[in-house]
N, C-alpha and C positions, 0 to 999 in steps of 0.2 A: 505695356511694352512688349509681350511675349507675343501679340497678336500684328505685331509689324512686321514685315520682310525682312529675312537674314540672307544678305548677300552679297558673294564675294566677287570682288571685280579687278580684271587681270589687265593692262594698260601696256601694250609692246610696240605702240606707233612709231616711234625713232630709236635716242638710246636710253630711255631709262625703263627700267624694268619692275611697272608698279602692280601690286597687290592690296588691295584696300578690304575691308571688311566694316559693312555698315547696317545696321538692324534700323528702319525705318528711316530717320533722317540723323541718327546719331550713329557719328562717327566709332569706331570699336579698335581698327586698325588702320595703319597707314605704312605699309613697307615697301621698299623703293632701294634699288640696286644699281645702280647710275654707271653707264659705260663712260664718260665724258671725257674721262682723261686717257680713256685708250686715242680717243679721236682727238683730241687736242692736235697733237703733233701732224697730223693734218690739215690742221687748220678748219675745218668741217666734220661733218658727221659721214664714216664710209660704211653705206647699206650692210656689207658683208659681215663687218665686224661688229653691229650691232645685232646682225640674227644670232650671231655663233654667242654676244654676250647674252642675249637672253636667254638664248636656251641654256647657258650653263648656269646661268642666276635662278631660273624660272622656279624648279621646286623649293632650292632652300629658301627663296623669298615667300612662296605659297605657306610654308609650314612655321616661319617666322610670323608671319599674319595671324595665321589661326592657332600659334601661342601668344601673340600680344592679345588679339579678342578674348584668349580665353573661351573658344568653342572649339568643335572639336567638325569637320568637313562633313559628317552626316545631318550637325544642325541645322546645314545652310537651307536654304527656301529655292535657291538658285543661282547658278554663275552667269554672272554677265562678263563680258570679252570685249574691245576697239575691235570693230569688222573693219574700220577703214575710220576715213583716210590718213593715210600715213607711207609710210614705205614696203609695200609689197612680201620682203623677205620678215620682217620683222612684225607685221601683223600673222601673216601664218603661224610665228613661234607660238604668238599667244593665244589663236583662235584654234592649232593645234590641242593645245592646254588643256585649252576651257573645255574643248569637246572631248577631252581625258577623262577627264577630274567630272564631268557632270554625266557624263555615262556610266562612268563606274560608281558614280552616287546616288544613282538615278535620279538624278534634279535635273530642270527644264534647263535650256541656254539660251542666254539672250543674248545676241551681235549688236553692240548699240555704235552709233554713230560719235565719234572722237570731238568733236565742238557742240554737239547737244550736252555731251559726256560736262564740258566746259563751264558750260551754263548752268547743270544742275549741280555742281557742287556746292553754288552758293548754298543751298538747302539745309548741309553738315553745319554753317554759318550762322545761317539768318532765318534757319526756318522756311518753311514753304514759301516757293518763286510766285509772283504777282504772277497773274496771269489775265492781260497779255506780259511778258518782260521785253524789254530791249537790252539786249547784250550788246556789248563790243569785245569782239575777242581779237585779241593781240598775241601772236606766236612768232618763233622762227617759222615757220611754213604760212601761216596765216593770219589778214588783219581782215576782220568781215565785222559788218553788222547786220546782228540779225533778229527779227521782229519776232518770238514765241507765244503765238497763244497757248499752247497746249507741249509742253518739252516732250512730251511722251509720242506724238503723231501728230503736230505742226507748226513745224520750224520755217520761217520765208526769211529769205536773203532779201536786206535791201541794198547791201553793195560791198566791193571786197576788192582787195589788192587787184590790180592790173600787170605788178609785174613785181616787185620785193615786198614782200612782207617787212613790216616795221622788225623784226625779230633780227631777220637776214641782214636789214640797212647794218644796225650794232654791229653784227659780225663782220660786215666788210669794212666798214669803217674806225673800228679796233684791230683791223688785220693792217690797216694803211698807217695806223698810228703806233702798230708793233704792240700792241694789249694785249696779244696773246686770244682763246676761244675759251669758251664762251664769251663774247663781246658784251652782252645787256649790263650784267653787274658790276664789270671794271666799267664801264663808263658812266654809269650812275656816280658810281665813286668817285672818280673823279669830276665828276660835273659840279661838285658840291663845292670843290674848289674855284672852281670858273664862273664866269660871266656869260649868262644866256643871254644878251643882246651884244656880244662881242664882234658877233659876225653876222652878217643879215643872208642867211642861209634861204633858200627858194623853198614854199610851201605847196606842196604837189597837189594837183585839181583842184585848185579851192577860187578858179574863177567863175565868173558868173555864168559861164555856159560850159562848163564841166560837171562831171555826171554830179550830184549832190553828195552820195554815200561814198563811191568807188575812194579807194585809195591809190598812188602813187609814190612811191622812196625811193624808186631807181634814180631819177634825175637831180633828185638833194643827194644820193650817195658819190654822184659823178662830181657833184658841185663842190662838195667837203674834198672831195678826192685832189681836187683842178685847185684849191685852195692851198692844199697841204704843199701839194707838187710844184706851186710857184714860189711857193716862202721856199723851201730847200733847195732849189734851181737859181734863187737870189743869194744864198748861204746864210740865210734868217732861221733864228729858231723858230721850228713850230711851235705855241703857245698849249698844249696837248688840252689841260684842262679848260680853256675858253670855246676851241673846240669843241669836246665831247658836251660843254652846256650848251654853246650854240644850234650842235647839232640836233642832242637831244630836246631841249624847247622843240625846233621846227615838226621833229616826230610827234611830241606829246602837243603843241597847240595843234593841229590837223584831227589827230583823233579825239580830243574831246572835243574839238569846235563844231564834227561833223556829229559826233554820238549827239551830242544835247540838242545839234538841229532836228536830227530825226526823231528823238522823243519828243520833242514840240509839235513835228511835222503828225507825229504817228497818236498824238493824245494818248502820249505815257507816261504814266508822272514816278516809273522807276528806269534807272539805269545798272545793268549788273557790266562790270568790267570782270571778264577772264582772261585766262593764256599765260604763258610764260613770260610778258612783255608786260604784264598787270601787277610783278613786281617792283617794278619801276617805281622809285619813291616820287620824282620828279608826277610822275601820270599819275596816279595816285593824289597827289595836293592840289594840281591843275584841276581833273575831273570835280575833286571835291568844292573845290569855290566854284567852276563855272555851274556846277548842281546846284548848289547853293542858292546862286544868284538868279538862277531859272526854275526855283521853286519845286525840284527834282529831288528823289530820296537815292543815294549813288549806297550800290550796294558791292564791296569788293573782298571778298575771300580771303584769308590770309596770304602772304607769300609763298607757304610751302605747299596750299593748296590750288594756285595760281598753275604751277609749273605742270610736267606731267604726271600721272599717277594715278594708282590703281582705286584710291577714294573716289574721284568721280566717276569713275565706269559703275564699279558700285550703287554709287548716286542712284543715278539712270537705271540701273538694272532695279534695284527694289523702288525705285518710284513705278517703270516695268509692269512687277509683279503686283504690287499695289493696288495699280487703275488694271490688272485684268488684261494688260495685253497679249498678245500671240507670242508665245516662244520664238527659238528660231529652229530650222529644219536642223537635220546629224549634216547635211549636206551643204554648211552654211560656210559661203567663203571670204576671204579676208578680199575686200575692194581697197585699192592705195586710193582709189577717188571717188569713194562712198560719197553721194551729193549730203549737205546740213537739211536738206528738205526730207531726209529720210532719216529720223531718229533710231529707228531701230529695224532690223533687218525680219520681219516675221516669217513664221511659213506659209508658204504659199498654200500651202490647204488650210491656210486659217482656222488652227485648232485656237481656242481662248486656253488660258487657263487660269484659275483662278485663285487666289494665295489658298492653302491646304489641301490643298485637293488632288487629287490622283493627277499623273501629268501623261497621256497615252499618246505622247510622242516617244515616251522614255523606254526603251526597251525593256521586256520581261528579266532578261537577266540580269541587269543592272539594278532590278531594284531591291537585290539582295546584300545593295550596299557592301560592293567589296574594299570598300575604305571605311568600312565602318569603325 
């Protein structure tokens, strides 16, 4: 146990504000400071008020973490930080942070990429990722699938939103039905009362000369929308729960039908589902029977490790120091459109470092551990 990485991972992509604490692939801490309901009343998430919540959450959540772990911020091995992609003002809070807190500990830093972040959490889970894995990661900002042989340095896209992420459809289409924001979990909810073949809703690129992986939700959202607006324009009641299942089936058959093609296509006989759209109960029982049935092992993360949080940065950051990767420079900046083909952000003088070892990217005075 003592001889695995202890590393704390700080997660400020949108609005929740995660700090995770994980020594090897077990999990230690998980704390998490959610602006959500400041943005509700929005109806979306507003960049502004997500940097000013981080930054006020950021340390008590840090020192919440390293008393739930029960270590103390000198023990760490090293901080990992979201370099990107995410939103701009709100990855700075946290890439701020990290180059705080790991300077003045003198621990290396590592900027890892926000959907590799995604992918290794299954690890907290299930134990070390097949390698190669195929993920399907489902968020408000993103629905991509993507081919991993190596989570640490090489990630390939085989195909990704075109225009709404599955995340985003929930939220505009709980915003037409009056559900209020977050969209995902009220309409789960309510979907369980309804009938998923109520409505025969349109399934986005799934014809024969549409890209294979890519996704499309914009045109189901218009469709559910153009539904809604003709029963009310008749003075019929909308039937909300037949909806939210109709709708939801055409989201969740599109993305397992395409994941299980591409692990077919890609000879992988695992599927990992992440992102915050991987709590979905409805995608969740789909994925697991079409696995099933195609002789596939569907591997999916709890619900609270699905969402965002500082546990997978983590993840990623002691698998990182692990395999020996490159730190990242003092001069490491927050990218809102960090590519999934660059898991972590090294430095450019390609120092290695390697777990125990002296880290001479870390400044001399730093290493007097003024957090000690």
């Amino acid at each position: 146990m003592a001889d695995e990485p202890l590393v704390l991972g700080i997660e400020t992509s949108c609005d929740e504000t995660g700090v995770g604490i994980v020594r090897g692939h077990t999990l230690l801490a998980d704390a998490v400071a959610s602006s959500v309901d400041e943005h509700a009343r929005f109806g979306g998430v507003v960049p502004e008020v997500a940097s000013r919540a981080h930054l006020e959450a950021m340390v008590p959540t840090i020192q919440r973490a390293l008393k739930e772990a029960g270590v103390a911020a000198s023990d760490l091995d090293g901080i990992a930080v979201t370099a990107g992609p995410g939103l701009a003002g709100a990855l700075l809070v946290g890439v701020s942070a990290a180059k705080a807190y790991a300077y003045a500990l003198g621990k290396p830093l590592y900027g890892v990429n926000h959907l590799a972040s995604h992918i290794c959490v299954d690890q907290l889970e299930h134990g070390p990722l097949p390698e190669p894995t195929m993920a399907l990661l489902v968020s408000g900002g993103h629905s991509s699938l993507l081919l991993a042989p190596d989570i640490t340095s090489d990630v390939r896209p085989l195909g990704s939103t075109i225009d709404d992420a599955a995340g985003e459809a929930f939220d505009k289409v709980a915003r037409v039905l009056n559900l209020g924001f977050p969209g995902g979990p009220v309409i789960d909810r309510i979907a369980r009362e309804g009938d998923p073949d109520a409505i025969a809703f349109p399934r986005g690129l799934t014809g024969p000369r549409d890209a294979a992986y890519d996704f499309s939700f914009s045109g189901l959202k218009t469709a559910v929308a153009r539904w809604i607006e003709a029963k009310r324009a008749a003075g019929e009641e909308v039937p909300v729960a037949d909806v939210s299942a109709s709708f939801q089936e055409a989201v969740v058959d599109v993305l397992t039908r395409k994941a299980v093609r591409a692990c077919k296509d890609e000879g992988v006989e695992h599927l990992m589902i992440g992102g915050g759209v991987a709590a979905n109960s409805r995608l969740r029982a789909m994925a697991e029977r079409r696995c099933e049935d195609a002789g596939l092992t569907l591997r999916v993360p709890r619900p609270k490790l699905c969402t965002d949080n500082g546990a997978m940065v983590a993840a990623l950051g002691a698998e990182m120091v692990a395999r020996g990767r490159s730190a990242s420079a003092w001069d490491l900046s927050a990218d809102s459109s960090l590519p999934v083909t660059d898991p972590h952000v090294p430095d450019p003088n390609g120092h290695a470092h390697s777990h125990g070892h002296s880290h001479d990217h870390v400044h001399e005075l730093s290493r007097k551990n003024l957090y000690a």
